[in-house]
C-alpha positions in Angstrom: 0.0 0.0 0.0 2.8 2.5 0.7 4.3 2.0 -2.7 1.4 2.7 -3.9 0.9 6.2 -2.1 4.9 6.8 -2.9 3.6 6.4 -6.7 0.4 8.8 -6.1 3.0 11.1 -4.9 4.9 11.3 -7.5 1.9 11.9 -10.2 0.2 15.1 -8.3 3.2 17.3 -8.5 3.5 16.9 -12.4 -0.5 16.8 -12.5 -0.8 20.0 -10.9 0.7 22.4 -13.4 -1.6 21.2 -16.1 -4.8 23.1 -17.0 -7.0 23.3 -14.8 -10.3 20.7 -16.1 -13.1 19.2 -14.0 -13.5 16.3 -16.6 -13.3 12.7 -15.0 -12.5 14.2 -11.3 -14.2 12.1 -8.6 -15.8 13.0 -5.7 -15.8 10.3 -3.0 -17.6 9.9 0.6 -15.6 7.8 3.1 -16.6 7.2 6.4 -13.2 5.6 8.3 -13.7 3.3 11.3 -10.9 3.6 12.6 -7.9 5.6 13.7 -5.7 3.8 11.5 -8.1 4.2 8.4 -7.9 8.2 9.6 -4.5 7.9 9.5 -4.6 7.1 5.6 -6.7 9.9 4.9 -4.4 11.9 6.6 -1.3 10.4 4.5 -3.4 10.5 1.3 -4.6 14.8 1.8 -0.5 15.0 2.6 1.0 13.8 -0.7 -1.4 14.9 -3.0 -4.1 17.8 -3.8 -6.9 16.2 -2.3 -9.9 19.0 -1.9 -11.5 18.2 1.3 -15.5 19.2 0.8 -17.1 17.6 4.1 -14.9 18.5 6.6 -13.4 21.0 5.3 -9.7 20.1 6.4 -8.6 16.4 7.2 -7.2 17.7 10.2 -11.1 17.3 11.6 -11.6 14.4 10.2 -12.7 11.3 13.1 -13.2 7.5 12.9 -17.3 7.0 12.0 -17.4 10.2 10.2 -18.9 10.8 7.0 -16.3 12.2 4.8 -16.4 13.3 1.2 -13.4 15.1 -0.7 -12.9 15.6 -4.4 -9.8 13.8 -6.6 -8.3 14.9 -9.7 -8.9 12.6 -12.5 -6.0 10.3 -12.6 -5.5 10.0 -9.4 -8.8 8.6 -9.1 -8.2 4.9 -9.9 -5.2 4.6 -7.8 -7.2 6.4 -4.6 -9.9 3.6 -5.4 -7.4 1.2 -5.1 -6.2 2.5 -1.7 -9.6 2.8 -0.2 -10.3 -1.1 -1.2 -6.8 -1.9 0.1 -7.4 -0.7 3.3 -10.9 -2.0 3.5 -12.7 1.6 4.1 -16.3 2.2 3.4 -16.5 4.3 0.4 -18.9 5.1 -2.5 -18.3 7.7 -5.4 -20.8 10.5 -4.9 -19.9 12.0 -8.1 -18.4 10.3 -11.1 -17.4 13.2 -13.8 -17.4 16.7 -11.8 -17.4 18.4 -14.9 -20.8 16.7 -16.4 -22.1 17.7 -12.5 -21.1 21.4 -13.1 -22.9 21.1 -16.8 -26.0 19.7 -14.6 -26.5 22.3 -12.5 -27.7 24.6 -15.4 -30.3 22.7 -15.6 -33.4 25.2 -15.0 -36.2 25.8 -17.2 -35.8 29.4 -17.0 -33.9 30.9 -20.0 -32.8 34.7 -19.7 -30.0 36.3 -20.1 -31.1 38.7 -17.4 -31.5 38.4 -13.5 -33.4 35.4 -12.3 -34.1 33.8 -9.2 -34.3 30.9 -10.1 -30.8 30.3 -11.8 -27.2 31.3 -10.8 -26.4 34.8 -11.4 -22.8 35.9 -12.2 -21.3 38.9 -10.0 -21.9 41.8 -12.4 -25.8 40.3 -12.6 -26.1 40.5 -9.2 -24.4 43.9 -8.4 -26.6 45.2 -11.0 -30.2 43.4 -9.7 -29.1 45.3 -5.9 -29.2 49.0 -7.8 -32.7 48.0 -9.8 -34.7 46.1 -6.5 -33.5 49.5 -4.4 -34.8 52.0 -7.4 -38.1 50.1 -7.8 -38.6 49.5 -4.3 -37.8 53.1 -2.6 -40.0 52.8 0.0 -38.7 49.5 1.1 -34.8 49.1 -0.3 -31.7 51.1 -0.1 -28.4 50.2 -1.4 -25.1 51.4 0.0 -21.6 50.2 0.0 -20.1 48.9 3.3 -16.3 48.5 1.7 -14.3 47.0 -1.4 -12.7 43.6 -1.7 -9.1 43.3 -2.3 -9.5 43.6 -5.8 -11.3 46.8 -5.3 -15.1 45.5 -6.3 -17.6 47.5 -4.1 -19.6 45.6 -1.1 -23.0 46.6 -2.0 -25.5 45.8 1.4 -29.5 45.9 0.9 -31.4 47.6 3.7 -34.8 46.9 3.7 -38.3 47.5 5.8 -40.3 50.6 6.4 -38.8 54.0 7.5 -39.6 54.5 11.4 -38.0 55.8 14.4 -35.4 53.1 16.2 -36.1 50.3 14.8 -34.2 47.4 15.6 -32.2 45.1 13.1 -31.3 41.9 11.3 -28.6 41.4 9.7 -28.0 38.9 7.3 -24.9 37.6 4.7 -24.6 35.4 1.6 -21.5 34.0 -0.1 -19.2 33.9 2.3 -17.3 30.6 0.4 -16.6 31.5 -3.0 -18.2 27.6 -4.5 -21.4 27.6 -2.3 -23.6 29.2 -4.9 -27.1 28.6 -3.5 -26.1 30.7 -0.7 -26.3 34.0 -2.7 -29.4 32.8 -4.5 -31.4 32.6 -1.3 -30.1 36.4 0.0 -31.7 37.6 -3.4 -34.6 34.9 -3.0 -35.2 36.3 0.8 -35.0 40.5 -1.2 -37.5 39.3 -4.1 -39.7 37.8 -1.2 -39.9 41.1 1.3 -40.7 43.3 -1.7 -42.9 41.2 -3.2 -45.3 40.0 -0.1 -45.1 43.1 1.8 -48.7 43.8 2.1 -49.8 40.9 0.8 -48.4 38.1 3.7 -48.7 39.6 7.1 -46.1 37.9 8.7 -43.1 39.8 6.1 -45.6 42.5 6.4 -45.0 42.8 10.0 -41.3 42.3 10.1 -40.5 44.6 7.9 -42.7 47.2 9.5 -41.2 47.1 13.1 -37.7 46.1 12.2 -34.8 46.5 8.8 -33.0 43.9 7.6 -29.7 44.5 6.4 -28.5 42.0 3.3 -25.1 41.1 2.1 -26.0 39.1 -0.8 -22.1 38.2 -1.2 -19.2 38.6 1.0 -16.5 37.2 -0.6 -17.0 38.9 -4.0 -13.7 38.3 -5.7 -13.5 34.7 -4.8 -17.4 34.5 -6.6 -16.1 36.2 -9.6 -13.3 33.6 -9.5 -15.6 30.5 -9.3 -17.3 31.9 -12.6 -14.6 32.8 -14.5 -11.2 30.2 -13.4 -11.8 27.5 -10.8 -15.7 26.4 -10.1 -14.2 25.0 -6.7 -12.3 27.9 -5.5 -13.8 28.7 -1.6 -11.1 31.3 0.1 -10.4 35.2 -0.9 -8.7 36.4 -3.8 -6.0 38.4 -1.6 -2.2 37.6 -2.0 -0.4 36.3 0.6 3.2 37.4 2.0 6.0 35.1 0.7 3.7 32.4 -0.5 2.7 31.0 -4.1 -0.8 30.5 -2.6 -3.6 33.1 -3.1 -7.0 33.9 -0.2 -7.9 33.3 3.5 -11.1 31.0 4.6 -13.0 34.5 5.8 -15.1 32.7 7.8 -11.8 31.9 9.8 -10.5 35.3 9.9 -12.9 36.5 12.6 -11.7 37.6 16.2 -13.4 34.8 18.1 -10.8 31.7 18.9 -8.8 33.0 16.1 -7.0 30.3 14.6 -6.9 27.9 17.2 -9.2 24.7 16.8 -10.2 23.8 12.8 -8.3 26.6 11.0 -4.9 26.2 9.5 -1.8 28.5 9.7 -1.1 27.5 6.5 -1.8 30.2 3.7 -2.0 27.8 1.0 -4.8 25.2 3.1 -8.5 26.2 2.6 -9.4 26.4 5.8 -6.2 29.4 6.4 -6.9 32.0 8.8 -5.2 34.6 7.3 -2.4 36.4 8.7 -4.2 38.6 11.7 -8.1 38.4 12.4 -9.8 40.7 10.5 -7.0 41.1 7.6 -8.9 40.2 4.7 -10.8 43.7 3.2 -14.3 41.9 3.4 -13.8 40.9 7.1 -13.4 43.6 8.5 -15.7 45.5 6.3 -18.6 43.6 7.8 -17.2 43.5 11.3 -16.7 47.6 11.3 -20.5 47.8 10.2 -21.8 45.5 12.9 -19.4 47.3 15.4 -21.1 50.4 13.8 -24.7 49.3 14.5 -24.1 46.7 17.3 -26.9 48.8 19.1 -29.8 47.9 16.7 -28.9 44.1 15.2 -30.5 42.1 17.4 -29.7 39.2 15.2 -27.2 37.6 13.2 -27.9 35.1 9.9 -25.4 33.6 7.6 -25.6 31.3 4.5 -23.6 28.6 3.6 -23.6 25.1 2.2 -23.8 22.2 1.7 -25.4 20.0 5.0 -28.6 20.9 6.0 -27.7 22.4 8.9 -28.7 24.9 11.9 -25.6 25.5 13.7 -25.5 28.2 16.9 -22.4 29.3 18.8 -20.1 27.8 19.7 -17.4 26.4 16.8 -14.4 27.8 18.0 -14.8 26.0 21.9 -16.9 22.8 23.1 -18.4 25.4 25.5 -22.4 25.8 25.3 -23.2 29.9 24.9 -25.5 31.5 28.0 -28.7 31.1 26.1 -28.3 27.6 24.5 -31.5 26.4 25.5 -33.2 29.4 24.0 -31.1 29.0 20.8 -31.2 25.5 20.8 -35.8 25.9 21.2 -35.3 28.3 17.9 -33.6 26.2 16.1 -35.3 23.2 16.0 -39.1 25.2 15.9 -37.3 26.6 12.7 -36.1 23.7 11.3 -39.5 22.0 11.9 -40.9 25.0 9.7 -38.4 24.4 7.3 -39.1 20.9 6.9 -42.9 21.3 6.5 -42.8 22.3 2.8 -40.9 19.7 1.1 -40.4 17.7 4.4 -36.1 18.4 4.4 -34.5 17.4 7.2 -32.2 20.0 8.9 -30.0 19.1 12.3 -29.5 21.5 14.7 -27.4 22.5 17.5 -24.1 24.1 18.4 -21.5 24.0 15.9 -18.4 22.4 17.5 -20.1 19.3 19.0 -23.0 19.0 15.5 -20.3 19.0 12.6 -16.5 20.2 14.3 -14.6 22.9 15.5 -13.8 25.7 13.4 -12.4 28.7 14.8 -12.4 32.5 13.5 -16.1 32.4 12.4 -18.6 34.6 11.9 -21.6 34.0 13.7 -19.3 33.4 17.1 -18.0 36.6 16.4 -21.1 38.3 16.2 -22.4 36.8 19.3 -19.6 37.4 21.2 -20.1 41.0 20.1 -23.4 40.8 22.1 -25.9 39.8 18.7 -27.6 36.8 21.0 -29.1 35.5 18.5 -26.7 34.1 15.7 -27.4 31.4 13.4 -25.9 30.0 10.9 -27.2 27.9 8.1 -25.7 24.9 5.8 -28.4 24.5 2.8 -29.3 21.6 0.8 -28.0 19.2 0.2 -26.3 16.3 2.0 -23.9 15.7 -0.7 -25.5 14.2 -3.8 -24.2 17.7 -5.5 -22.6 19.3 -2.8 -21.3 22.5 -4.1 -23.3 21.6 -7.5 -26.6 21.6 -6.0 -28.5 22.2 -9.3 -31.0 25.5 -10.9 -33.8 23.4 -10.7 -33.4 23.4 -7.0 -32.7 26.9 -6.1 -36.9 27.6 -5.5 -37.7 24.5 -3.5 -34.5 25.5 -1.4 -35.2 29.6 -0.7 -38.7 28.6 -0.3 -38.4 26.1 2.8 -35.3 28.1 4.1 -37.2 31.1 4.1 -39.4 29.7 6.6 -37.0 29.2 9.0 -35.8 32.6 8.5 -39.0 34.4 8.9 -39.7 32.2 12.2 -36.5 33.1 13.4 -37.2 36.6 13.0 -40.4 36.6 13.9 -39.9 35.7 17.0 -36.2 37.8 17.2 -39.6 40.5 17.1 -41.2 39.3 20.1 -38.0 38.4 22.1 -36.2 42.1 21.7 -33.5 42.8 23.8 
């Protein structure tokens, strides 16, 4: 077997300077039973490119845990081999990651224009936040929080009714570059606010007594570079200081547990931490404006994928926060609303002991900043597509996850602080 990884070895180096092509790569879920069979992983993600999708960094990775982590194409046969070799559990979640990355476009809606029902590229998107806040100027504004490294402007959505110290949510899209339903459901939850105010009195309601504020993407440049280079690329576009390896994981580049448990020190891992908390542009952007209004955001929402998951604090320490029982009540009431349209199945609870610690994030940030009520979401799926969760999906997943987030801020309402 170790000939076998010595010869693996070898290949990637040489592999890696090809072009960059999705065709034939494999993605594979393991689940090792063992220490020893961690122990391989481990060897295998050291001598080779090996882009860990669920964890995101071997380094989490525990016997009985469900792993899944994409190969390049011909390294695929001889991973195979390995896995059979050492007798781990393993089936091939996706066969040909380009043909899934073809799939995805798979919705009935054809326009070259907006839609909420497909994926929209960045200059789509930053051009849909300018029209929604000029036809909606009694409910949208548009302003711009900061730039990215490469100097693109954070646009932020405010929306609800104008009236005297009202309290807030706030809530962000697209922090990883790759999870691409996550900025479809920030536009989903906009198109939803303006279109049922009035009409459903629960949005009606919210938006009357308090303003949401919307991100619809963070990490801009690393979005632009999933459309235009690398589909799989998840950190931040930023150089870093006497390395060959480009971006920080900014959702481990917050002030809370920085870079301790599940982050890496090492710029060119995905899971990096960057070089000081808050030293990516986008960072600190939205940390300044949430230190800027900490007294009105009551609440804290953020989008990722893939998992199905309602995670609270804490990820960067075992520790349970003050209020878990309170946070732990929400979240399952909202994931039983989310489940009662199309009957998805979410689990809940605090992020370090529900999926693994992962330090420098946002939403322990923001409620170590005082926001009590942080959440952060993992949308569909559980892995079928992962990152490739395909158009024809985007509406069956904004409409059960914006359930949850109306029930969550619904009752944000009647619980102010």
């Amino acid at each position: 077997m170790w000939a076998l990884l010595v010869l693996i070895g070898a290949a990637s180096v040489s592999a890696h300077l090809q072009d960059l092509s999705f065709d034939r790569q494999k993605v594979f879920r393991v689940i090792p039973q063992n220490d020893e069979q961690v122990e391989i992983l481990n060897f295998l993600a050291n001598i080779m490119e090996v882009d860990f999708w669920q964890p995101d960094s071997v380094t989490l990775v525990k016997p009985k845990m469900q792993v899944d982590f994409r190969v390049e194409a011909e390294k695929s046969f001889d991973v195979e081999d390995l896995l059979k070799e050492s007798g781990m559990e393993y089936q091939v979640l996706i066969d040909n990651l380009q043909a899934a990355m073809d799939a995805q476009f798979d919705s009935k809606v054809r326009t070259a224009s907006h839609s909420y029902e497909k994926y929209n590229n960045w200059d789509t998107i930053a051009a849909w936040t300018a029209d929604i806040a000029a036809q909606n100027p009694d409910l949208v504004s548009r302003s711009v929080i900061g730039n990215t490294y490469e100097g693109r402007p954070m646009y932020l959505l405010k929306l609800g009714k104008s009236g005297q110290n009202k309290k807030a949510i706030f809530m962000d899209c697209g922090f990883h570059a790759r999870e691409w339903i996550s900025p479809a459901f920030c536009q989903w939850f906009v198109k939803e606010a303006v279109e049922t105010y009035g009409k459903d009195t629960t949005i009606t309601t919210l938006l009357d007594k308090l303003d949401f504020y919307v991100l619809p993407v963070v990490n801009i440049d690393g979005y632009v570079y999933t459309w235009t280079n690398d589909r799989m690329w998840r950190k931040t576009r930023s150089k870093n200081a006497g390395s060959i390896c480009y971006g920080t994981d900014p959702n481990r580049n917050f002030d809370a547990g920085w870079c301790t448990l599940g982050a890496s020190k090492s710029p060119c891992a995905s899971t990096y931490c960057g070089s000081a908390p808050e030293s990516e542009k986008e960072t600190k952007a939205l940390a300044d404006f949430i230190r800027e209004n900490l007294s009105t955001i009551k609440a804290y929402l953020t989008i990722h994928s893939y998992s199905q998951l309602l995670l609270f604090p804490y990820s960067y320490t075992y520790s349970l926060p003050s209020n878990y029982k309170e946070l732990n009540s929400i979240a399952s009431a909202a994931s039983k609303q989310l489940a009662s349209l199309y009957n998805t199945k979410y689990t809940y609870g605090p992020g370090a002991e529900t999926i693994y610690p992962a330090a420098g994030g946002s939403d322990d940030w923001a409620y170590d900043q005082g926001i009590k009520y942080s959440f952060t979401f993992e949308l569909r799926d559980t892995g079928r597509y992962g990152f490739l969760l395909p158009e024809s999906q985007i509406k069956p997943t904004c409409e059960e996850t914006l359930l949850a987030v109306k029930y969550i801020a619904n009752y944000v309402l009647e619980h102010l602080y």
